[in-house]
C-alpha positions in Angstrom: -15.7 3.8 19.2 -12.1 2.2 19.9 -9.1 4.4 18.0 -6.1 3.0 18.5 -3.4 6.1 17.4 0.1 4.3 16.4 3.0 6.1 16.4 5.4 3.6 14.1 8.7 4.8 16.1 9.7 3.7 19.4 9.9 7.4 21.6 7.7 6.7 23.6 7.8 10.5 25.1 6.3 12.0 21.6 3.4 9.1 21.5 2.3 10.1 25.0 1.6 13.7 23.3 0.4 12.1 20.4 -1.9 10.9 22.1 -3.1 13.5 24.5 -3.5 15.6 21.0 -5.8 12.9 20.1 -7.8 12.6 22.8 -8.8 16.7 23.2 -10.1 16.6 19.8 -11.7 13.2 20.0 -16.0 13.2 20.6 -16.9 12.2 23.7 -17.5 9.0 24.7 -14.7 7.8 22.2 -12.0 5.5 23.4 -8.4 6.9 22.2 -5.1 4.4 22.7 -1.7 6.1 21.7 0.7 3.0 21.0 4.3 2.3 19.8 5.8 -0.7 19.0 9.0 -1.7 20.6 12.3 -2.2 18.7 11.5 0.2 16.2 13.8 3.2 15.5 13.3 6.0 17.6 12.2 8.3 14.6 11.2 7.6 11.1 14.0 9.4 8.7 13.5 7.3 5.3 12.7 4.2 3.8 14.9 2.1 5.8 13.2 3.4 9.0 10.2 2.8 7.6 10.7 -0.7 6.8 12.1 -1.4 10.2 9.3 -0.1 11.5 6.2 -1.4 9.6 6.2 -5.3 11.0 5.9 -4.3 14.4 3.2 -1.6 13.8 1.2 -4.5 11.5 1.7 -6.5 14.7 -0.7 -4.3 16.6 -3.0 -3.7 14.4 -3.8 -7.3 14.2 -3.6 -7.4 18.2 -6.4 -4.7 17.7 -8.8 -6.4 15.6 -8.9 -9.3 18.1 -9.2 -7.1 20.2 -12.3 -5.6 18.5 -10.2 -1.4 17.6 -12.8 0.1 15.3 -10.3 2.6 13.3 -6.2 3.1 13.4 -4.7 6.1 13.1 -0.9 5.9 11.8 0.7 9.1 13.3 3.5 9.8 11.3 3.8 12.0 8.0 5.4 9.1 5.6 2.9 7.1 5.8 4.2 3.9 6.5 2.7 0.9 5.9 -0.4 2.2 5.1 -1.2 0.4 2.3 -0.8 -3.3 3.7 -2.4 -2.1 7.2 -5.6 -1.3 5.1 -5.9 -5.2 3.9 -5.3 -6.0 7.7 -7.4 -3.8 9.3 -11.6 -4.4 8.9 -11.9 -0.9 9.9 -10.6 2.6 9.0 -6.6 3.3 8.8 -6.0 6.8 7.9 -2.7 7.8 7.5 -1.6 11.7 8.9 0.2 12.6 6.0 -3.1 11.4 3.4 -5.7 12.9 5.7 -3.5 16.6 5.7 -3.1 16.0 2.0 -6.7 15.8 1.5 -8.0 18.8 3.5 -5.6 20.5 2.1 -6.6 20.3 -1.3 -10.2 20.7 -0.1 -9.2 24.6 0.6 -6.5 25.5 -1.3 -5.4 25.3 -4.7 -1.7 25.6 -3.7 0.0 24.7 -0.1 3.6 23.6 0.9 4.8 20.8 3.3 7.6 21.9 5.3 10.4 19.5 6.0 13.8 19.1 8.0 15.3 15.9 6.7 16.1 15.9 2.6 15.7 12.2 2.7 12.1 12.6 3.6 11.7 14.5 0.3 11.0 11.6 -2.2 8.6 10.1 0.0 6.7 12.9 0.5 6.4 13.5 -3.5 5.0 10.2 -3.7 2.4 10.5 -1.4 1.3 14.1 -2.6 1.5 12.5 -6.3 -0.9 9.2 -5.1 
């Protein structure tokens, strides 16, 4: 199994982690690429990051089904572009922030997500309300 892991902003430094995170938990045999695209905001801080960022990462996820990726990862908490890499993509996209959404509500009735920037705030509250 191909997973390409994409990291939506362009430091480079925290993909390479990303992506050595990835590939310790990942079953043997399975291929693990940790991407970012280029000219993409060096973090994701809000909605205007996030649109900045989106085209370019829908860019490699088409490069990866001609390439024949079986599942994308998007590794970072908002979400971004999750929705219109799903029509894209003919295999799995899970997004961080969903996937830690759903586990968490698998053992807990109650948990907290811990943020730094306020402006993250609203998008967060929409994901945990989808």
């Amino acid at each position: 199994m191909k997973i390409l892991v994409i990291n939506p902003n362009s430091t480079a430094s925290m993909t390479a982690q990303i992506g050595d995170s990835a590939l310790r938990c990942a079953f043997p045999g399975t291929e693990i690429e940790a991407v970012n695209p280029r000219g993409t905001p060096s973090s994701i801080e809000g909605h205007a990051d996030e649109a900045l960022s989106v085209p370019a990462m829908l860019d490699l996820i088409r490069a990866g089904e001609a390439r024949g990726v079986d599942a994308y990862v998007i590794a970072c908490f908002d979400d971004p572009g999750l929705a219109a890499a799903r029509e894209i993509a003919a295999g799995p996209v899970i997004g961080i922030c969903q996937a830690a959404l759903q586990v968490a509500s698998t053992i807990a009735t109650r948990f907290s997500i811990v943020t730094t920037l306020p402006r993250s705030v609203p998008i967060i509250e929409d994901l945990v309300e989808a």
